[in-house]
C-alpha positions in Angstrom: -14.6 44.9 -35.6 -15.8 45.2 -32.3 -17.5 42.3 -30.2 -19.0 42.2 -26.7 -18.3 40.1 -24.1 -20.4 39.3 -20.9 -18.2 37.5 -19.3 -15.7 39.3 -16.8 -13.3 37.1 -14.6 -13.4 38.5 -10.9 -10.1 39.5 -10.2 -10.3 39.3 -6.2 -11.4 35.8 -6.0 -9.4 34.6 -9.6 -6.1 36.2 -8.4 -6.7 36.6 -3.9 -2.8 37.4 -3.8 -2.5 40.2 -6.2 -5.6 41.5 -5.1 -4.3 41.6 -1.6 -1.0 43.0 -2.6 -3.2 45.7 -3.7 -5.5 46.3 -1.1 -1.6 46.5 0.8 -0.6 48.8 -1.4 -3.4 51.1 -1.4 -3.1 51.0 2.5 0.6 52.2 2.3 -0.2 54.6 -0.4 -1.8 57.7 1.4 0.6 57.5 4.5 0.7 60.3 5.5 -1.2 62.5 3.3 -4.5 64.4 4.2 -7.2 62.1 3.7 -9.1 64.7 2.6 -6.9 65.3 -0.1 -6.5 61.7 -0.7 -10.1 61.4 -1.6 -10.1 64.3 -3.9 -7.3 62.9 -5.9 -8.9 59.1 -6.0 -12.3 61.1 -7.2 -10.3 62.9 -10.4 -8.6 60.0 -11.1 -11.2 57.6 -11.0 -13.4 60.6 -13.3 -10.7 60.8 -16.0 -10.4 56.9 -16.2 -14.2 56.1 -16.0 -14.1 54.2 -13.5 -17.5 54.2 -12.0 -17.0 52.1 -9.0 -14.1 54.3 -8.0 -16.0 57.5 -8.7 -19.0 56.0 -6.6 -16.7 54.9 -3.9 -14.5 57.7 -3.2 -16.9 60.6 -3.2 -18.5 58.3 -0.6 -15.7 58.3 1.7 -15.3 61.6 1.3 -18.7 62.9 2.0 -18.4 60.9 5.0 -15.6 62.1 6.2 -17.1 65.6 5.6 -16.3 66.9 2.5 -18.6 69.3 1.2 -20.4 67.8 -2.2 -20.3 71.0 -4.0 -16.5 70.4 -4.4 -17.1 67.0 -5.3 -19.7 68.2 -8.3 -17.4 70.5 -9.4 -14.0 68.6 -9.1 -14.4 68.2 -13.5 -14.1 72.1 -13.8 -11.6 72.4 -10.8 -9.6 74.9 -13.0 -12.9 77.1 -13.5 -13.8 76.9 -9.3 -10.3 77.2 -8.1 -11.8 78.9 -5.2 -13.6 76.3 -3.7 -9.8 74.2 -3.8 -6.6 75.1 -1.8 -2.6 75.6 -3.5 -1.9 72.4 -2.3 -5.3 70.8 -3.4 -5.1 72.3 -6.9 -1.2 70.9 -7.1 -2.1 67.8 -6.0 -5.1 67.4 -9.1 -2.7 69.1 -11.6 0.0 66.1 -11.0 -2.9 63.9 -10.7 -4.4 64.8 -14.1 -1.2 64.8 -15.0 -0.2 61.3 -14.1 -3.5 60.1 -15.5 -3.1 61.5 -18.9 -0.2 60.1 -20.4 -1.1 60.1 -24.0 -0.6 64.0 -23.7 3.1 63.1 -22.9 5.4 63.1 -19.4 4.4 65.0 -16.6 5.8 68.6 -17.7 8.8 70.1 -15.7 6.4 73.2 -14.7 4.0 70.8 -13.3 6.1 69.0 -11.1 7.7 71.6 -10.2 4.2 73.2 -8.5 3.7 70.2 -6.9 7.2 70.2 -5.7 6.6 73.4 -3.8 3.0 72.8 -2.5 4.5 69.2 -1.0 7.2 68.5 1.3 9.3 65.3 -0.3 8.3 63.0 1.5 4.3 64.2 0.8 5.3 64.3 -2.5 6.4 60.7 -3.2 3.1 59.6 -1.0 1.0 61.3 -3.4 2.5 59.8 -6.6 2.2 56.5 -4.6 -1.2 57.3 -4.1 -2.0 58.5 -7.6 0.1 55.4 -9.3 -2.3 53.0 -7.0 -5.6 54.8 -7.5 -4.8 54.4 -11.7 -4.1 50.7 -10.9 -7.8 50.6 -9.1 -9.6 52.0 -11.8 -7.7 50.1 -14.6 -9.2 46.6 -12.2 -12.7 48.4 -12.4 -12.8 49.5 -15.9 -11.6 46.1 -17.4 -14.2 44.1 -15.1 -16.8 46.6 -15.4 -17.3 47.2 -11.3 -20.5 48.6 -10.7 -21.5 51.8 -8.7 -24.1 51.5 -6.4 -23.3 49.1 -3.8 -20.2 50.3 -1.6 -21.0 52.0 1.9 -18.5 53.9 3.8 -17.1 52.5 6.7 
């Protein structure tokens, strides 16, 4: 049986230490990484999760930091536009996608693996860092139902 609930606790002003550690943490996370790139793989994150806020909020900051919006429209069917998304922007949504999806199992040797090449270590930790953070995010926004429609870039 499902029941509905209208109430959602706000977990910034309910827990102001956590939600600092995360604002922290998401700070940290991208060092060091395109932020280009960054945004891309915040936007398919956020997507794949449903996270509405996030998916508002990060193609935001990308479009202002110049990202063209076709990309952004098409970053569902990356796979079917792989032109429009460089080696190291496609690796770096596989591992995300990856990382997202773990009912389909771990993150798979060959994927890795392409990500591995495409990233220097150090890049490479940054961006699980950032994807680990940017599932944290969403999980905040989908449990207390953030909604789209009020975040402007900085």
């Amino acid at each position: 049986m499902t029941t509905s609930s209208n109430r959602r606790v706000k977990t910034a002003k309910l827990t102001p230490e956590f939600y600092q550690a995360m604002i922290k943490l998401d700070a940290v996370s991208a060092t060091g990484l395109d932020e280009g790139l960054a945004h891309l793989v915040r936007v398919r994150a956020s997507q794949i999760n449903g996270c509405s806020y996030c998916v508002d909020m990060h193609s935001l900051d990308a479009v202002h930091l110049n990202e063209n919006p076709q990309r952004l429209y098409l970053l569902p069917v990356w796979r079917e536009a792989r032109n429009l998304f460089s080696e190291r922007e496609q690796a770096a949504l596989e591992l995300t996608e990856a990382m997202t999806v773990l009912s389909v199992g771990h993150v798979s040797d060959e994927v890795y693996e392409i990500a591995a090449k495409a990233f220097e270590d150090q890049e490479l930790a940054q961006l699980i860092a950032l994807i680990t953070t940017i599932n944290a995010w969403n999980r905040i926004g989908v449990s207390n139902r953030l909604e789209p429609g009020h975040y402007t870039p900085s």
